[in-house]
N, C-alpha and C positions, 0 to 999 in steps of 0.2 A: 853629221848623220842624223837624219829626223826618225822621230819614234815610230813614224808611218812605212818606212824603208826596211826590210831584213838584212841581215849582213850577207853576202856574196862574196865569196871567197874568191882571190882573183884568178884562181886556178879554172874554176872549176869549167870555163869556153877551152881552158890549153889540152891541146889534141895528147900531147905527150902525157900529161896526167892522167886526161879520161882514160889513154891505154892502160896505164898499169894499174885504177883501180878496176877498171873492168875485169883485167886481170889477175887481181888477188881475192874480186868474186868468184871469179871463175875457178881460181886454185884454189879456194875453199871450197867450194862446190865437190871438187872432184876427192880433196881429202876426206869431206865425209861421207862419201860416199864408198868410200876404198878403205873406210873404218868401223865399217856399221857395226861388224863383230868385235871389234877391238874397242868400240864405246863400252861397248858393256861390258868387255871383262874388267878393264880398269874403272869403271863406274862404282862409284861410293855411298849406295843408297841404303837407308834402313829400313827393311822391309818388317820389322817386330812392331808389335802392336801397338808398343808404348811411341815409337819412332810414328808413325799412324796417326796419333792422337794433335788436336792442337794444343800447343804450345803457350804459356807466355800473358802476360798482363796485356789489356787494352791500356795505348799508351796515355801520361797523363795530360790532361788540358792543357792548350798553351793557346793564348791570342796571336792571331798571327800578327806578321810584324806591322803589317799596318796599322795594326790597333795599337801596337807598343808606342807609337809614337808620342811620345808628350805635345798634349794640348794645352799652350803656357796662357796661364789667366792674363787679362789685361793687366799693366801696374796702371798706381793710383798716382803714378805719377804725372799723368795723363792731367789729371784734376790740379796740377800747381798753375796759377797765373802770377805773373810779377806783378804784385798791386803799384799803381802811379804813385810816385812822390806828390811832394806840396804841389808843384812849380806845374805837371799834368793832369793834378785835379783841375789848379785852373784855368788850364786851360780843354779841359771834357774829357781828360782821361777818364773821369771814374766811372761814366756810361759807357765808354770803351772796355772798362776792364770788367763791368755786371757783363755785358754780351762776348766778352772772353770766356768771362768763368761759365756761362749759359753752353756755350759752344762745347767748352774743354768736357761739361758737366757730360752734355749729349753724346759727345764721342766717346765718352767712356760708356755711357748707358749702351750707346751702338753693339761696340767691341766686349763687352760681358755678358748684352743677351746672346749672342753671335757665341761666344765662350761656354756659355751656360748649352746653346743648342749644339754644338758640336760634342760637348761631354754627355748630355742627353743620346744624342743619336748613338754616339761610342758605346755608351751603357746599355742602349738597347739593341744595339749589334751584340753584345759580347753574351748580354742574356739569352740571343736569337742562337748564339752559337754554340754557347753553354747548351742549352735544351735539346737542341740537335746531338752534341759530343753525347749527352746523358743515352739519347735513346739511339746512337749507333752502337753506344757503349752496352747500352742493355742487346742489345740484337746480338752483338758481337755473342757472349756470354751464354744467351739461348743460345746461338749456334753450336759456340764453343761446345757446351754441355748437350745438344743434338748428338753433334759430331761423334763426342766421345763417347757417346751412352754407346752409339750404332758401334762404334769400332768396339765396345766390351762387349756386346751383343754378338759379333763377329768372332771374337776371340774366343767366349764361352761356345759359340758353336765349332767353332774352328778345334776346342783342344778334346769337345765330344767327338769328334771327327765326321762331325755333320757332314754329308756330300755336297750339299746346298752351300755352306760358310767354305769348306776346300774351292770349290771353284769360284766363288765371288772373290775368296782370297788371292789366287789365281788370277782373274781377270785385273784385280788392283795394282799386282807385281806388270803384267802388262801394259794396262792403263799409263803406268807410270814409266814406263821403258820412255825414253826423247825418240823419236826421229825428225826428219827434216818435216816440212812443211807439208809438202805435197805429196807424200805418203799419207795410202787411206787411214791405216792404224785399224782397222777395224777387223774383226774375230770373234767366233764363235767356242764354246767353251762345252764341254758334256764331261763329268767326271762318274766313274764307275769303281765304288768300294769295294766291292766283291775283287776286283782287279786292281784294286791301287792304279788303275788304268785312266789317264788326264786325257782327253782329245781335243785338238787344237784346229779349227776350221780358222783361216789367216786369209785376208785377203791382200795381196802380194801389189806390188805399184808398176804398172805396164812399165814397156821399154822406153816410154818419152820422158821418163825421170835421167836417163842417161844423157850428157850432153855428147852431141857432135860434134865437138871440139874440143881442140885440148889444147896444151902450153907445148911450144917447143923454143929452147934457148938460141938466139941468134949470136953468133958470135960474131956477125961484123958489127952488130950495137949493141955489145952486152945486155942484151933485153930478152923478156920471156916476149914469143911472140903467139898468138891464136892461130892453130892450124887445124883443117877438116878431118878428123878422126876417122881410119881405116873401116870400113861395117864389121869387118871383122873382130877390130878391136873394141867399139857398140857392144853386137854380140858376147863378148866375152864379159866384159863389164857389169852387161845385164844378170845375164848368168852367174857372176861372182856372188852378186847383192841379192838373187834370189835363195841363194847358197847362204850368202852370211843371215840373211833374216830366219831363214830354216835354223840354222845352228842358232841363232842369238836369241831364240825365242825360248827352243828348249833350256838352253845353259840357264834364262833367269828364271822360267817356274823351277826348275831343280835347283839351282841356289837358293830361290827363298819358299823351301819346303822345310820349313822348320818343325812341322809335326809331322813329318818322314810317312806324309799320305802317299806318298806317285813311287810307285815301282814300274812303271813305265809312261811313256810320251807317246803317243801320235802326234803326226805334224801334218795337216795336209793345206798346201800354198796354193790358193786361186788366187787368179787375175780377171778384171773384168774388163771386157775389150769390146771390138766391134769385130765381126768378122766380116773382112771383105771381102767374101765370094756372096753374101747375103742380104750383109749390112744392119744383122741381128746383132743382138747383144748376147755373149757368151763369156762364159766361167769355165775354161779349160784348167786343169791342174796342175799344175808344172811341177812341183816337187813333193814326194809323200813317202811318211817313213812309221817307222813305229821303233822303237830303241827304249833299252830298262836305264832305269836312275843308273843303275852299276857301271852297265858298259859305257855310257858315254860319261860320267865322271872322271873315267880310267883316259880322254882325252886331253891331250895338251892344244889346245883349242890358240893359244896365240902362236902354236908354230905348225897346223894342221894348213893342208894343201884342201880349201874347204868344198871342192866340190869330190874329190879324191878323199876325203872323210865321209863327204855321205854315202860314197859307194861302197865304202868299207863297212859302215851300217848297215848296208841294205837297202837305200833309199830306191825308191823311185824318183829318177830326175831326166826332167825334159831335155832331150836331144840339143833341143834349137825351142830354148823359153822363148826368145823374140819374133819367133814366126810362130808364139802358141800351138806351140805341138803341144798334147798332151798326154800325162802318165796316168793308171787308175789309182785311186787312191786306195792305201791297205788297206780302211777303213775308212766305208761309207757316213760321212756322219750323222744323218738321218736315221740311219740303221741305231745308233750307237745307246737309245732310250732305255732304260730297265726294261720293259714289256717290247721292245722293238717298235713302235707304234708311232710312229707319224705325227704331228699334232692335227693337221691340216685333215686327216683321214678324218670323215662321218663315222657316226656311229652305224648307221645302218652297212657300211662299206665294211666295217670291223666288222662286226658279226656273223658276216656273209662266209667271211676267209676263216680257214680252219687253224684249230690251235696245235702245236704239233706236239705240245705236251699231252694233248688227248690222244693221240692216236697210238693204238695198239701195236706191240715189234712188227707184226709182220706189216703195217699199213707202211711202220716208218722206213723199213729196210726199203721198200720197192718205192717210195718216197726217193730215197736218193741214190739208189740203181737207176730209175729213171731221170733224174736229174744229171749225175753224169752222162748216160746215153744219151740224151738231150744236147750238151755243150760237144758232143761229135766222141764220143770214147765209146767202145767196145764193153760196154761193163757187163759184168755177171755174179750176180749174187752168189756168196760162199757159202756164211752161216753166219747164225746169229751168237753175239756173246751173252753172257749170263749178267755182263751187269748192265745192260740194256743198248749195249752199241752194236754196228754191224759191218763184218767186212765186206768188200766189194775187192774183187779184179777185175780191174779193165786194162786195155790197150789200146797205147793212144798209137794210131797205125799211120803218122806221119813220117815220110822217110826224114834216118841222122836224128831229125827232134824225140819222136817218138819212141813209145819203149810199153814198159809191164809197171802199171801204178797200181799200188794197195792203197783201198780208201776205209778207212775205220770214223763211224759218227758216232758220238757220246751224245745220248740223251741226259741233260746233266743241267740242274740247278745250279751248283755250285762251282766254286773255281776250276779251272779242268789244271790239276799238276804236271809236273815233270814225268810221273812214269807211266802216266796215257803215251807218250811220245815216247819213249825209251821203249815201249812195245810197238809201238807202228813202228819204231825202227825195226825192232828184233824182227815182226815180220814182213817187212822189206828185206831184208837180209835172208832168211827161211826161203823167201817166194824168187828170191833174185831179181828184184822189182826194182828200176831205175827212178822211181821216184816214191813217193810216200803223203796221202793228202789226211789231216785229221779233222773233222766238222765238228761242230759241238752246238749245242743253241745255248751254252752260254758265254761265258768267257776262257783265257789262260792266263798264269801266274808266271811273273817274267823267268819264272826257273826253266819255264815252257820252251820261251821265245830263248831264252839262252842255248838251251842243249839243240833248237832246231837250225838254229843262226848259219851254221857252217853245214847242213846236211841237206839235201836234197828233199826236204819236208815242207809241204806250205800248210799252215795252220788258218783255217777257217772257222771264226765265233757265230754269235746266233744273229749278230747281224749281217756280218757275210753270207751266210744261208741265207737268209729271206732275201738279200740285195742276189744272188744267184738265182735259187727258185723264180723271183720276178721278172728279171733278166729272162729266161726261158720258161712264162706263161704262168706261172703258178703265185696269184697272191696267199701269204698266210702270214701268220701271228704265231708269238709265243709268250705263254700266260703261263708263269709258274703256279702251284697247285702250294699253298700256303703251306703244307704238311711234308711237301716233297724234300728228301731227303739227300740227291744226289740230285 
């Protein structure tokens, strides 16, 4: 075998081999795919800050082995000539043996410069290398010490409970999640203090991550063989991994929330496709949820049926993800800013749209008396409460769907609690009202989302308002008032 040749294994033309590595690509393929959530529960990572930091000495110099090699001096034994006896002097040995010793003398002078320039060369390779180990060694070390400063830099905001250091911290826990290749991994992150509230914008991996084939064992050749996978069974498989990413994303921010910021999760999974009736590119939704650290910790997640978990959350999950149907999501992300505000929005465009912190009870009540009536409801203003929210009855006059809904909006800076919703119950109950809607322009505390979870209550924040209002005509803004107390 010549140095010029690779080695070729003689397998690797036999029809019978290429089958079955093809095939234990393939059944890997399909195991990690049918594990996405099962990765990460048994997954072994340190997400504390010290586990974060790098690690460890820059290792010591060593020559490589080509340099080890011993470069052996000439011997001087090179230099012996047998000097002539009596008997070949006389006859011209001894000018024989001066141009021996001339010769023997030279080839040694040859073979020592030759010695001398090969140990030269070695010494100046090894100083060439030395100089470089020194100043990888120095980069290492600034890095090293970069690294670490930024992760204490992180940590010290992280344990102020900076909103800024929570979600970078956040994004890292994700960052660091494996998936396969061909998974985009990419996500958006918005964190809201006032709510211990995480929001997870996900971008999901169409259905061409699924293969259309699978293994089925042949029993006339004991062999796994490649067979065309049902669409239905595609379909399902898609569906699983849309399901296990949804679940596997929340489980790791809530596992490594070590300073107990996230009292709740949004989760909303895009997919970016082509639509073929257009041939546009589109970001339909397919799964969207919102769930408290509580309730989903209280899951056993390695024996949960995961798309029958997320309905039992509450989720919204697409019918048919591989024919991009899509769900709304609970939360707009865009919506999700402290001010509500857009990045992309001009200033002149802000200013234009009213703030709805300014506006007087009576502006606000007919604000969203008209905004129901607006989305097709019957509504009618009741009265106003005293601590600055407003009921509305309406009727949604759809037949079987339809019925007598109480709507109560909290004009409200701060968290909206549990016993804002324990009164729109009470009057839902009072009114005999088949359903119950709470608005706020700002947030709720998962004690909220908990007591509404099982009741006929949908709770809309201050960015579901605006993403509403806009939805049917109305741009506006909300700009807390620094002094505001509620």
């Amino acid at each position: 075998m010549t140095g010029s040749k690779s080695f070729q294994s003689p397998y690797t033309n036999n029809p019978v081999y290429k089958t079955i590595e093809a095939n234990n690509v393939l059944a890997q393929i399909l195991r990690n795919l049918d594990s996405i959530l099962e990765q990460a529960l048994n997954a072994q990572i340190d997400f504390t800050f010290n586990g974060m930091k790098k690690q460890g000495e820059y290792p010591e110099f060593q020559r490589p082995h080509w340099l080890q090699m011993e470069i052996v001096k000439p011997s001087e034994n090179i230099l012996k000539v047998e000097k002539p006896d009596f008997i070949d002097k006389l006859l011209g040995g001894d000018e024989q043996y001066k141009r021996a010793v001339w010769e023997a003398r030279n080839k040694y002078n040859i073979a020592l410069d030759e010695y001398n320039r090969r140990v030269d060369e070695r010494n100046k390779q090894i100083l060439r290398l030395r100089d470089q180990y020194e100043k990888d060694k120095e980069e290492f070390e600034i890095s090293k010490q970069r690294h670490n400063r930024i992760v204490d830099e992180l940590e010290a905001g992280y344990k102020s409970g900076s909103p800024d250091a929570v979600k970078r911290y956040c994004a890292i826990i994700l960052n660091s999640s494996p998936y396969p290749q061909d998974f985009p991994h990419k996500f958006r992150l918005a964190y809201l203090s006032e709510s211990k509230e995480l929001v997870i914008e996900y971008e999901l991996p169409n259905k061409q991550v699924v293969p259309e084939v699978g293994l089925n064992f042949s029993k006339a050749t004991s062999t796994y063989v490649q067979k065309k996978r049902k669409a239905s069974e595609v379909k399902e498989s898609y569906q699983s991994i849309v399901a296990a990413i949804c679940l596997r994303t929340i489980f790791e921010v809530i596992k490594g929330d070590q300073g107990n910021y996230l009292d709740v999760v949004v989760f909303n999974g895009f997919v970016t496709d082509v639509d073929p009736a257009t041939g546009k590119d589109i970001h339909p939704c397919l799964v969207s949820i919102r769930t408290t650290k509580e309730r989903f910790s209280e899951l056993n997640l390695s024996r949960v049926d995961k798309i029958a978990c997320l309905r039992n959350l509450g989720a919204q999950v697409s019918p048919q993800p591989s024919e991009l149907q899509p769900v709304k999501p609970v939360v707009e992300f865009d919506m999700v800013d402290k001010r509500f505000v857009k990045e992309q929005d001009v200033l002149s465009d802000l200013e234009s749209r009213p703030n709805l912190m300014d506006l007087n009870p009576w502006e606000f009540e007919n604000l969203v008396n008209n905004l129901f009536s607006k989305m097709g409801l019957e509504a009618k203003l009741t009265r106003s409460s005293k601590d600055g929210g407003v009921d509305v009855v309406a009727f949604d006059l759809r037949p079987i769907l339809g019925g007598k809904v109480v709507i109560q909006a909290k004009r409200y800076k701060n968290v909206v609690g549990v016993s804002a919703v324990r009164d729109l119950y009470g009057t839902m109950i009072n009114e005999g009202a088949s359903k119950g809607i709470l608005v706020t322009t700002s947030h709720y505390g998962p004690d909220a989302y908990d007591f509404a979870k099982d009741k006929p209550i949908e709770l809309i924040d201050g960015g579901g308002l605006l993403y509403l209002l806009e939805q049917n005509g109305t741009k506006a803004r909300i700009i807390f008032p620094e002094d505001a107390k509620d």
